[in-house]
C-alpha positions in Angstrom: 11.4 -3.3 14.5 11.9 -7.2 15.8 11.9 -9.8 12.9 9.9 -12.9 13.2 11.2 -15.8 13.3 9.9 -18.3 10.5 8.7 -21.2 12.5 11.0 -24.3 10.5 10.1 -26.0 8.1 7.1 -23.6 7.2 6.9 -21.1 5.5 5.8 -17.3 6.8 3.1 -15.3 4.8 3.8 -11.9 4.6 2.0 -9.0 6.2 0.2 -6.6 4.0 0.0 -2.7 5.8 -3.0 -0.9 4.7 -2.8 2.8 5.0 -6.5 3.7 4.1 -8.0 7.1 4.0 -11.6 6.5 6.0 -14.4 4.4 7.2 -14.9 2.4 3.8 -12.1 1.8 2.9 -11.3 0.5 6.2 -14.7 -1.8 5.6 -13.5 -2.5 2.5 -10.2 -3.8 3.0 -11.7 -5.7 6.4 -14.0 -7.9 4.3 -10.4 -8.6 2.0 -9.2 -9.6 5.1 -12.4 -12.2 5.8 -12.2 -13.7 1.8 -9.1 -14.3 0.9 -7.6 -15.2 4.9 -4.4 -13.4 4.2 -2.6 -11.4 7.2 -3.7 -8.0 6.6 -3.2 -5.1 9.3 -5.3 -2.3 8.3 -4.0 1.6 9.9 -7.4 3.5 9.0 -7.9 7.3 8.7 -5.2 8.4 11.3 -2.8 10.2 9.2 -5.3 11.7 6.8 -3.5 13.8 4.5 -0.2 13.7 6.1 0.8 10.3 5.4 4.6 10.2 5.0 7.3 7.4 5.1 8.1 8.5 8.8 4.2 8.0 9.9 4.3 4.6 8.1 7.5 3.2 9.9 6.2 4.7 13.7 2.8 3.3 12.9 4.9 -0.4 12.5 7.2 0.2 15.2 7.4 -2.6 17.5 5.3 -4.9 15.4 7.3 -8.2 14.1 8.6 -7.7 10.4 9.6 -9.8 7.9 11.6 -8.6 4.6 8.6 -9.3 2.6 5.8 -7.5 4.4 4.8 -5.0 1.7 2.9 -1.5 2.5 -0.3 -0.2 0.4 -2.0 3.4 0.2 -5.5 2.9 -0.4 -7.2 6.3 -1.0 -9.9 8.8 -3.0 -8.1 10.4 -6.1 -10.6 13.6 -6.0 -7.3 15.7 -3.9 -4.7 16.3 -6.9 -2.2 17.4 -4.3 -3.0 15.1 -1.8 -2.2 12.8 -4.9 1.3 13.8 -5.3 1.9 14.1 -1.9 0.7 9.8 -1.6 2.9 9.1 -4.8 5.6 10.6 -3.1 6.0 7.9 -0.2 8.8 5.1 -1.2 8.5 1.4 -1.5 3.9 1.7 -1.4 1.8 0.7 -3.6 -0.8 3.2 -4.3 -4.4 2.0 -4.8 -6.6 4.9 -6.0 -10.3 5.8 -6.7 -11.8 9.0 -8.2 -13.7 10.0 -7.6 -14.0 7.5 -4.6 -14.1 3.9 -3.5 -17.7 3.9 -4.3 -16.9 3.7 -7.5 -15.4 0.3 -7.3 -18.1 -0.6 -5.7 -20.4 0.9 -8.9 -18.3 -1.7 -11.1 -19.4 -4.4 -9.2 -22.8 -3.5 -10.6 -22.4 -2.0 -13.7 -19.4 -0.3 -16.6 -19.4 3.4 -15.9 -17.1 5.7 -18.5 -18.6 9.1 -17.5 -17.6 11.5 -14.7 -19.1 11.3 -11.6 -19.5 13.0 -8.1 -18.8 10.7 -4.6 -22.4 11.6 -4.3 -23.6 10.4 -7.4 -21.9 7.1 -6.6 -23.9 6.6 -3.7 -26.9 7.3 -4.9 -26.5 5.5 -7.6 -25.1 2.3 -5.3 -28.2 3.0 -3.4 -30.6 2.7 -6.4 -28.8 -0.7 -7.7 -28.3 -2.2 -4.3 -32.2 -1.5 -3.5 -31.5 0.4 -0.4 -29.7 3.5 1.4 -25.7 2.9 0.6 -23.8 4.6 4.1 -20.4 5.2 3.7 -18.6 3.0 6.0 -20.3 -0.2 6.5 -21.0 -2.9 3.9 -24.0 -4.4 4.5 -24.8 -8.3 3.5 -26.5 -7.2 -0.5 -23.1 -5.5 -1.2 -21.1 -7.9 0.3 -22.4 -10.2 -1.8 -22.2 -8.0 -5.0 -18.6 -7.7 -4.3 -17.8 -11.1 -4.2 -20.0 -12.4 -6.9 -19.0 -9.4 -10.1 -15.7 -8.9 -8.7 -13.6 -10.2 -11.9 -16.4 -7.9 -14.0 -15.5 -4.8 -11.9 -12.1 -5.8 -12.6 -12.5 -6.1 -16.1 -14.5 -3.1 -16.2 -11.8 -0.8 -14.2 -9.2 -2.1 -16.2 -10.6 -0.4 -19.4 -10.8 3.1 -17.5 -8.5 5.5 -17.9 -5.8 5.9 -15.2 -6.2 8.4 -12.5 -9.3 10.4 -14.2 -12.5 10.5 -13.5 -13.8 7.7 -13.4 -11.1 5.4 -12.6 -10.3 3.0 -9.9 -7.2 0.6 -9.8 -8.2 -1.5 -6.7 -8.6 -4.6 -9.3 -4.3 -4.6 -8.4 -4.9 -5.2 -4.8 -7.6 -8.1 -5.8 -4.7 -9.4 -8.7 -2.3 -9.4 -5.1 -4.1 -11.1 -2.9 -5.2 -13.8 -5.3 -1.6 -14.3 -6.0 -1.2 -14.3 -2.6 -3.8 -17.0 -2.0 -3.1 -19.0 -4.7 0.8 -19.6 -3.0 -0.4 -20.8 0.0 
């Protein structure tokens, strides 16, 4: 991997690698991107389930690099040994959803603490959001859910319990990137 070089007297943000699972996560983490204005490169759906260390550094290979770039998994929880597999990859930060990123999207909207199907998320994102929710595009009534209740659907994931369903922890990746923002 080359290193960049910081330019002097400034100082160099870091790169944030997002390893995502499909389409809206991908979306997802794209409209991050657009908000907060922080380098983010996003390595959609490509490895599937065989993400590993070794697909992770070839995927980087020949990008510039900087000790503090830090690598993120961003996928559904609904696999249990597609889970262990993704907590088994060294120095990533695991952002899960179960049973899928709609979820997090649900909290935006409202507190959910019963189990739920991927396809009960969508329907219900399609009842609250007054149209038909597609998996894989964020359309402009969303987007604006998502940045107007996201400290609620924080708050609200926050008081789920980890890694069941429901859960989501993608409030840490919004708790990074405002860090983030707030050094610049």
């Amino acid at each position: 991997m080359s290193k960049r070089k910081p330019p002097q007297g400034k100082k160099i943000n870091p790169q944030f690698w997002v390893f995502c699972e499909g389409e809206t996560e991908e979306a997802y983490v794209g409209h991050l991107r657009s908000k907060y204005r922080i380098p983010i490169s996003i390595v959609p759906k490509v490895a599937g389930s065989s993400i590993s260390e070794a697909f992770i550094k070839k995927s980087k290979r020949g990008k510039p690099a900087d000790p503090k770039d830090r690598d993120f998994l961003m996928y559904d929880a609904d696999v249990p040994e597609l889970m262990n597999k993704l907590r088994a990859v060294p120095n990533t930060t695991l952002f899960l959803s179960n049973p899928c990123i709609e979820l997090w999207f649900l909290l935006h909207y409202k507190g959910q603490q019963a189990a739920l199907t991927e396809a009960d998320c969508i329907r219900e994102l399609s009842n609250r959001n007054h149209n038909s929710y597609r998996k894989g595009f964020i359309d402009q009534k969303l987007r604006t859910k998502l940045g107007e209740n996201c400290k609620t659907a924080c708050e609200r994931a926050k008081k789920l319990p980890g890694a069941r369903n429901p859960s989501s922890n993608i409030y840490s990746f919004i708790e990074i990137l405002e860090a983030q923002q707030s050094e610049k």
